[in-house]
N, C-alpha and C positions, 0 to 999 in steps of 0.2 A: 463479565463483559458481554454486552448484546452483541450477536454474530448477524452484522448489517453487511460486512462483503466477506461471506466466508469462501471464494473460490481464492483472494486475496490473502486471507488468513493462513487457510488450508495451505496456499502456494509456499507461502513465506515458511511455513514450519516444517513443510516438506524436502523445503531445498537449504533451510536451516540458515534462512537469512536473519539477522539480528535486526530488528526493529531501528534498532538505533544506526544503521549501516541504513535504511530506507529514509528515516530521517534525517542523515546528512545529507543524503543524494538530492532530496529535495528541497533541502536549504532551509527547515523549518523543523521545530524543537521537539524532542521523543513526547512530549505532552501534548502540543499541535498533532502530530500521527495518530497517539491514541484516540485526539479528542475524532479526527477524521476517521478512524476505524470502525467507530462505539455509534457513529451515525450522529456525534451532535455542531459537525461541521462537515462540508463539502467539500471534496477532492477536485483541482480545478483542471482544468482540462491538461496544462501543461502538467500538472503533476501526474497524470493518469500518461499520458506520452511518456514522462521519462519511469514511468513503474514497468509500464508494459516492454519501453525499450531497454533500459537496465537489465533489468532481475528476469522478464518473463518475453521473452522474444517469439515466445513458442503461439502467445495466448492473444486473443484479440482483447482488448481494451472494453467491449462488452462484458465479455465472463469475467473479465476481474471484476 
């Protein structure tokens, strides 16, 4: 896997969140997330709102 947001990555495996638990959050399919993760699609701004507000409250919405 190319590591295109690894503060996102790094977070998620840190806090031991299941991909699949990020992918229902955001209404779109564990294959949609990876394609978003790997860099060959774009996180849209509301998904990046509900990542940051979810899972990462701590982190601004840049560092993810």
């Amino acid at each position: 896997m190319r590591v295109i947001y690894p503060e996102l990555i790094g977070g998620l495996a840190k806090k031991s969140i299941k991909k699949g638990d990020v992918a229902k959050a955001l209404g779109i399919s564990p294959r949609t997330l990876y394609s978003k993760l790997v860099g060959d699609t774009d996180f849209t701004l509301s998904e990046a709102n509900i990542l940051q507000r979810q899972f990462f409250p701590d982190m601004d919405k840049e560092t993810l």
